[in-house]
N, C-alpha and C positions, 0 to 999 in steps of 0.2 A: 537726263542720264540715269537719276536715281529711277525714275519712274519704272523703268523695264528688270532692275532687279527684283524691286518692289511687285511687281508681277507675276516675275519667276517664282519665287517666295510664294505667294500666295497661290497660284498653281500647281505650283510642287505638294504644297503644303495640303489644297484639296483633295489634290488628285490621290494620293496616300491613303486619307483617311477616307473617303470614296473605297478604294482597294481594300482597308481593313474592314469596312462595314459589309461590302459585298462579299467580302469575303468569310465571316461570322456568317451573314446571311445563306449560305452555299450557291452564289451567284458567280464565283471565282470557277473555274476547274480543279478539278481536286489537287493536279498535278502543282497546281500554282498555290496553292489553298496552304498556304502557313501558319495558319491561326488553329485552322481544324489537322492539320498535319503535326504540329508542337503536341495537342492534346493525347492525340492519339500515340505519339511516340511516349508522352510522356507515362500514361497510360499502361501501356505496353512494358514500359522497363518496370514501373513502380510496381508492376503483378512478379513480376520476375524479381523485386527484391523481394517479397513479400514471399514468394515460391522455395526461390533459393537465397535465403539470405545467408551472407559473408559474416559478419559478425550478429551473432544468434541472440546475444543481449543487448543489441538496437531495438527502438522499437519501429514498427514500419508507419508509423506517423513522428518520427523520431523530430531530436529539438528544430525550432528555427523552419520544421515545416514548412507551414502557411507562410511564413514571408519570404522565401527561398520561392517559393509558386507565385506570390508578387510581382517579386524580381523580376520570374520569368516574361511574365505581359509586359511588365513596365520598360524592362528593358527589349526588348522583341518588337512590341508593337508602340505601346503609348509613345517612348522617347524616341522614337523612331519617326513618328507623325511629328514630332513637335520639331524636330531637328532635320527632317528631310527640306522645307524651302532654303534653308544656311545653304544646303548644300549643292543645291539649282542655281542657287545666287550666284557662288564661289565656283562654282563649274563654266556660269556665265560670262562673270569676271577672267577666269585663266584661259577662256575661248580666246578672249577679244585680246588681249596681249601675247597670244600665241601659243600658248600651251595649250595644248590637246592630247584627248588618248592614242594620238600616237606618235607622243614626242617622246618616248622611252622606248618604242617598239623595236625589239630583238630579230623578234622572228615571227610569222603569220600563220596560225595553224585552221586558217577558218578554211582552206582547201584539205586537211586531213579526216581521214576519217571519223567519226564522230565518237566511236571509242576511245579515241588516241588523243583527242581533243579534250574530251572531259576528264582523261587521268594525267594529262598536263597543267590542264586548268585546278585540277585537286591539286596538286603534288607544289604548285609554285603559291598559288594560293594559302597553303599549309604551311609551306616555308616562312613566307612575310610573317604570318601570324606567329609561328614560333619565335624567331626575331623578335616583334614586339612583346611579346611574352616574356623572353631573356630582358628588355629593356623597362620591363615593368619591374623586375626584382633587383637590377645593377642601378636604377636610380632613384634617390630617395625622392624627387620632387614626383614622380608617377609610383614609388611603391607606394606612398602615403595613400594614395588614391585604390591603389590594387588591395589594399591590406583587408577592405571588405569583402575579397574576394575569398582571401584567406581567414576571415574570423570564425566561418562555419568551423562548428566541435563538434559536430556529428555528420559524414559525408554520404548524402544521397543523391540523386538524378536531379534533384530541382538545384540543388547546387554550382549545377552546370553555369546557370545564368544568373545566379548573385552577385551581381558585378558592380561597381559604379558608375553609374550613367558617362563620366571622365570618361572611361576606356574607349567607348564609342566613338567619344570623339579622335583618340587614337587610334586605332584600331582601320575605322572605313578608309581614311584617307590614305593609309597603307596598305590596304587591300586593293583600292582604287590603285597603288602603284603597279600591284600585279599584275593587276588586270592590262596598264598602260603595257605592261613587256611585250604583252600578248597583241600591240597593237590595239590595245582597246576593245577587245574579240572575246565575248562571252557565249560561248557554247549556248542553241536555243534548248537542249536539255541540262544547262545548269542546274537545276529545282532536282534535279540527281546529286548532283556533288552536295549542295545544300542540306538536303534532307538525309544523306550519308553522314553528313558531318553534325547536322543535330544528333543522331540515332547516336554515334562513335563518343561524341562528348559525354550526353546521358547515360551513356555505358562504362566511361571513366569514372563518372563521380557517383553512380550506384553503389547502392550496398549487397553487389554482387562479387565474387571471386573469378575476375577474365585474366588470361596472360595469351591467351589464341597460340598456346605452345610454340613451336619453332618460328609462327610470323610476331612474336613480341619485337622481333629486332626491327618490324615494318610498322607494325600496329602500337600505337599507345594502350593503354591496358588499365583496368581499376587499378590494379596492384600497383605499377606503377603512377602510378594518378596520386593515390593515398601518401606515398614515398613523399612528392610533390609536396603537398598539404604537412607534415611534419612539424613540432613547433621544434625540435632539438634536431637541427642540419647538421651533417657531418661538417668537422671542421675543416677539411679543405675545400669544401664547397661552399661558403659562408653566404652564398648570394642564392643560392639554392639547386633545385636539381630535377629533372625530369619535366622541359620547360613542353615536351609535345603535348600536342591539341590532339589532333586524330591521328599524327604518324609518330613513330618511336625514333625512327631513323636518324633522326637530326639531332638527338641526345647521343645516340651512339655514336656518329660521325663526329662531333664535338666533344665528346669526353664529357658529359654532364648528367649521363643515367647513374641513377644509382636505386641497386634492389636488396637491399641484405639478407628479407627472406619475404614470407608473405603471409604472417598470420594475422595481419591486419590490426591488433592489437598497438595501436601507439597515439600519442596521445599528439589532435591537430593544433592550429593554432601559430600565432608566432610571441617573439618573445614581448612583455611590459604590456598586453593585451588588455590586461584588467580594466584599464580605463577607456577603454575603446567602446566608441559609441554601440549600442547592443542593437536599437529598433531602425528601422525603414529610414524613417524620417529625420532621424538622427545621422545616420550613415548617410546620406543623402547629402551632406553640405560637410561632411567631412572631407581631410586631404587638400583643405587651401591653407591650410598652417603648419607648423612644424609640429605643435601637439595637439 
């Protein structure tokens, strides 16, 4: 019985790192190619801070840099390879007792059009994640974990992926629920939705000035993003505020945007930070205790 998880695992586990090597290699299609796709967005936005920067006395190699571009691989790819057979395994396991991607299924959109598909598949997808995102700051046993997320004191693009390895482990298996709504139906040009949602995040946490004028109410935004990041939260939001990823919407709809203005000027962080592990390595086994 053990032997054929112990397979999957090890399968899963190849076939990944297979996929990141081919794909470094440019043996992937570009379309699929998220190793050189990250770079080149990343890329892309850091000239545009550097073009148009938001706050003029950052500098464009600003603090916490290079481990913020860490982050990015480690979390993106490395932990990804190392935790992709868990999740063959456990996929394996909920097959044989009956759960499957389409024991939550709603509704089937793989007969719609493929426009219509993929701004379904963004819009419910966005939602889970915002969700957990509110659930990362309403509870102390997973803020402990997010608060690396939040130590950045200087907000730019690489920012985007400074996370705790933790989150991952939250995070897929709730996006994995979205996807079950959908019937377990992932659009074959997802690597659109994906690669929109890389660009949309590193545009959040840039040291650019975005509010995309009248679609702020659809669009998440630096401006709001920054708000997010604050170490002094308005007092009736104690838990925090502006929890969108790529959509604004679901701060609006919930009463939890908050913009007072936008001159970027405010200081990040949250509050007793001092003692908060500073490097990679450190942060890395943080968040299984109370201090």
């Amino acid at each position: 019985m053990m032997e054929k998880y112990v397979t999957a695992f090890i399968n899963e586990f190849t076939s990944t790192l297979n996929w990141t090597l081919d794909s470094i290699l440019f043996k992937v299609p570009w379309y699929n190619n998220y190793f050189w796709g990250l770079i080149v967005i990343s890329l892309v936005v850091w000239l545009l801070e550097i073009i148009f920067p938001w706050r003029k006395n950052q500098s464009f190699i600003r603090k916490d840099f290079w481990m913020d571009g860490f982050y990015m691989f480690f979390n993106f790819f490395i932990f990804s390879i190392l935790i992709s057979g868990d999740y063959k395994a456990l996929g394996l396991l909920f097959n044989e007792i009956g759960i499957t991607t389409k024991s939550l299924a709603v509704f089937n959109i793989s007969n719609w059009p493929i426009g219509l598909q993929l701004v379904v598949f963004f819009v419910i997808l966005d939602f889970v994640q915002w969700l957990t995102h509110v659930l990362l700051h309403k509870y102390e046993v997973l803020w402990r974990f997010h608060k690396v997320h939040h130590s950045v004191k200087e907000m730019g693009f690489a920012a985007h992926l400074r996370y705790h390895w933790m989150e991952n482990i939250l995070y897929k298996p709730l996006k994995t629920l979205g996807v079950m709504v959908l019937g377990g139906f992932e659009p074959e040009q997802a690597y659109i939705v994906h690669f929109i949602a890389i660009t949309i995040g590193h545009l959040n946490h840039a040291n650019i000035r975005i509010t995309w004028g009248p679609f702020k109410y659809i669009l998440n935004n630096s401006v709001m993003h920054l708000y997010h990041h604050m170490k002094v939260l308005p007092e009736n939001k104690p838990k925090g505020i502006n929890f969108g990823i790529s959509l604004s919407i679901w701060d609006f709809l919930f009463k939890t945007s908050y913009v007072p203005d936008d001159n970027g000027e405010i200081e990040l962080g949250f509050s007793n930070e001092e003692n908060f592990p500073k490097g990679f390595f450190s942060q890395l086994f943080t968040g299984f205790g109370k201090n």
